[in-house]
Phi, psi and omega in degrees: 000123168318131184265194164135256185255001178056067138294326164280093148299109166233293171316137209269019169269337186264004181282279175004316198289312204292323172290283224246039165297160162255146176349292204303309189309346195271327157343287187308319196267356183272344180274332195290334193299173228219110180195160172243357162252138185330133177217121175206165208243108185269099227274135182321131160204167193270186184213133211250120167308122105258187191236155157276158164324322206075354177323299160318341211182198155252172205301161154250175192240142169226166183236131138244161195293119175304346164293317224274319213265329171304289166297343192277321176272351161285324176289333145303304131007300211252330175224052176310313189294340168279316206272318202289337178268345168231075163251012157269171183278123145215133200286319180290002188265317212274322155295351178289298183282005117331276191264044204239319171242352177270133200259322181277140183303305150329292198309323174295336201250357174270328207261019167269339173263333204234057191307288192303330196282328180296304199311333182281351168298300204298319169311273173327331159298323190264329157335258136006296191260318169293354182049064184262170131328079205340294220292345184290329193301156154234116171336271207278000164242149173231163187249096164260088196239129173320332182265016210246279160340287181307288173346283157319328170274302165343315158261339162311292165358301184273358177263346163337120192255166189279134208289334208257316143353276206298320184330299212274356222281161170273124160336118161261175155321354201242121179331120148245059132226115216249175130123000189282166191212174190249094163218173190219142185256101187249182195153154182272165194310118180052038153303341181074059154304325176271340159304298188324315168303303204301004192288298172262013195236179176233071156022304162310333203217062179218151161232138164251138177213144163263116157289163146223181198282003200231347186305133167213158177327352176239351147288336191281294183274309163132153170210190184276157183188148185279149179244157167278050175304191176238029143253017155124181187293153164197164204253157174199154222272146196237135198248123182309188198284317199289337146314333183285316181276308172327310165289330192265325157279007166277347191248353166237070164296357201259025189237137155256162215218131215235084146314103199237116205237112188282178208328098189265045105263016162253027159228178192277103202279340161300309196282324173264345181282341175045199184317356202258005152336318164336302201258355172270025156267153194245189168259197131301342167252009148090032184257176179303126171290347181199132187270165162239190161254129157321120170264358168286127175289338175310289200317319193287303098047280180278006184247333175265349175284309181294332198278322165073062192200149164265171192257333187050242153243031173283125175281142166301125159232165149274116193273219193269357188209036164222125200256177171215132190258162161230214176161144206197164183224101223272354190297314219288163203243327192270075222204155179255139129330114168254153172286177165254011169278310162279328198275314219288030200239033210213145156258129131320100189253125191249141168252098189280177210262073218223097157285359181269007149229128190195175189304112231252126197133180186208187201233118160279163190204133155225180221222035189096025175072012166245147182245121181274152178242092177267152181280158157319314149335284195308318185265335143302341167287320153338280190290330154291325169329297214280316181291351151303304191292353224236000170058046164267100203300181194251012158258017135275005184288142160280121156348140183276010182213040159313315201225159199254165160325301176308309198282023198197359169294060206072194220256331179286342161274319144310344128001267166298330174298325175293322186261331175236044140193302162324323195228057195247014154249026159295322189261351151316296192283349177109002201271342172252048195290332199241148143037267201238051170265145199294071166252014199213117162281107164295159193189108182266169196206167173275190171064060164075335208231170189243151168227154182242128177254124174280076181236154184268151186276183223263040167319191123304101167235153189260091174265209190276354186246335156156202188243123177234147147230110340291173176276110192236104193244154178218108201282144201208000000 
């Protein structure tokens, strides 16, 4: 281990040295290290979040620095005769002159990928500070006219805080990261709602719960419970997820912090948030719009002990940087009722039902001793068909990932995934138990495509998604 200047740490008086170190100084020694790539500490200045369309997907987020957005419309300025001839969007002239004249480097190296969303930054910036006509802006057009430009730098320009300001000024309580939200991600059964989440969050700095029906307010937020000591049992307050997150995001505001809940309607979901319902209306910078006073003494007790504060009357709010996501599958008939008191305190997000990446496999079928081989892709696209028509909503639809890679991995688990879970209470009755029971009919059909009809006799059978009679699926 290296000696010296305890740029290396180990011993935990020189870890000690390091939390009380100031940033720059932890900065200054991380640029000193022997590297090619660049490390350096860009002293506060403020910052604008933006998204792509989502169009592809779901949106992504990008940041630039109000210095960067700054220099970027003076390097535009400084080559008006080039940018002032494609000032409607067409992406290769604009990307071109993006990495040909924009001078910071991030911003250049940003605006090759995420070419249209800066120009719409820049557009909406120069809007905006020129006070044009709301009604008037376009995604896709921007207005460059130099004195539009001058204008606009002028004022970015003054909001810019002074570096040695920012040096001596002391820290506060107040989150600089703003903007966390309440939302639940619904969708039918293995649409990939929880990727979607695991997608946007950082893992490090996430908490997770499932409801269920036995889920109650002191698993979500924590109550007293006994311990074992060696002076004998005693009790002490064990604090649930949404505390845990709660606290970890007041004491790292400069973090955002992920609160994650899997199907929060298979519990009476009001009932377990208790009072702290309270705190999911937000503000525009996404803090609790209202606080509360804790009615647990515990609870309170144990927020001043981690806080190293008394709470007195200081109210519990969430502050900005911390969201809390969910997911819920509004099809399932054994599901808790939410009110409407709770979902409007909620953004909605729907995951539609997109086979073009979905589980990989196929089903064997037999028939009169021949056997057809359908892909999976094919026969949930099948059943979903036939349940549009039958005016069955599509958040009964099967998933492009109902059933998984393993469960489609040859032909005795691609089997069991048909007969014991697609179809089970079919297979309750005996009507699929086995393999090469005669459920599957061939049928050609004209016009280039070939079709397979599957049908079950015309009991009632009951899937995860609802009731056909009979189940006539048709692949096409």
């Amino acid at each position: 281990m290296p000696s010296g200047d305890n740029t290396y740490m180990s011993s935990g008086e020189q870890k000690e040295s390091v939390n009380q170190d100031k940033f720059d100084q932890l900065a200054q020694k991380c640029a000193a290290l022997q590297s090619d790539m660049h490390f350096r500490h860009i002293y506060d200045t403020p910052v604008i979040e933006f998204s792509n369309t989502g169009r592809r997907g779901d949106k992504k987020y990008f940041v630039i620095t109000l210095r960067a957005l700054r220099q970027t419309l003076i390097d535009i300025r400084n080559n008006l005769a080039v940018f002032e001839k494609i000032q409607s969007y067409v992406e290769t002239p604009w990307r071109d002159a993006f990495s040909e004249y924009i001078t910071d480097e991030a911003t250049n190296a940003l605006s090759t990928v995420q070419t249209l969303p800066l120009f719409s930054v820049i557009g909406k910036v120069i809007h905006v500070t020129n006070n044009l006509p709301r009604d008037e802006y376009q995604d896709k057009v921007a207005s460059l006219k130099k004195e539009y430009l001058d204008h606009t730098i002028e004022c970015l320009s003054s909001q810019i805080p002074d570096e040695e300001q920012i040096k001596s000024k002391k820290s506060d309580s107040t989150p600089s990261v703003t903007h966390a939200v309440n939302r639940i991600y619904y969708g039918a059964p293995g649409t990939g709602k929880s990727f979607a989440i695991d997608r946007e969050i950082n893992h490090e700095r996430s908490f997770r719960i499932v409801f269920h029906a036995d889920t109650q307010y002191t698993d979500f937020i924590g109550c007293l419970k006994p311990v074992v000591e060696e002076e004998g049992l005693s009790y002490a307050f064990r604090p649930g997820p949404f505390t845990n997150a709660l606290l970890e995001a007041i004491q790292n505001n400069g973090k955002h912090f992920w609160l994650v809940i899997e199907e929060i309607n298979r519990a009476p979901a009001a009932a377990v948030f208790g009072e702290i319902f309270q705190l999911l209306d937000r503000t525009d910078t996404g803090e609790s719009r209202y606080g509360i006073t804790p009615s647990d003494p515990e609870l309170v007790k144990y927020m001043e002990r981690e806080l190293g504060a008394k709470m007195g009357s200081f109210q519990i709010k969430i502050p900005s940087n911390l969201s809390i996501l969910a997911t819920m599958n509004s099809s399932d008939q054994a599901v808790m009722p939410m009110d409407t008191a709770f979902k409007r305190r909620w953004e909605f997000r729907y995951i539609p039902l997109n086979f073009d990446v979905c589980a990989n496999g196929s089903f064997n079928l037999h028939q009169s001793g021949t056997s057809y081989t359908v892909s999976w892709k094919d026969f949930a696209l099948t059943i979903n068909k036939i349940l549009s028509d039958l005016g069955i909503p599509e958040d009964r639809h099967l998933g492009p990932f109902f059933l998984n890679d393993r469960e489609l991995a040859g032909d005795e688990p691609s089997s069991k995934a048909l007969t014991g879970k697609l179809f089970k209470s079919a297979h309750n009755r005996g009507v699929c138990s086995e393999p090469s029971s005669p459920i599957v009919k061939v049928v050609k059909r004209e016009a280039n495509v070939s079709a397979t009809m599957s049908v079950l006799p015309s009991e009632v059978i009951t899937l995860p998604f609802g009731k056909i009679k009979p189940l006539a699926v048709i692949l096409q």
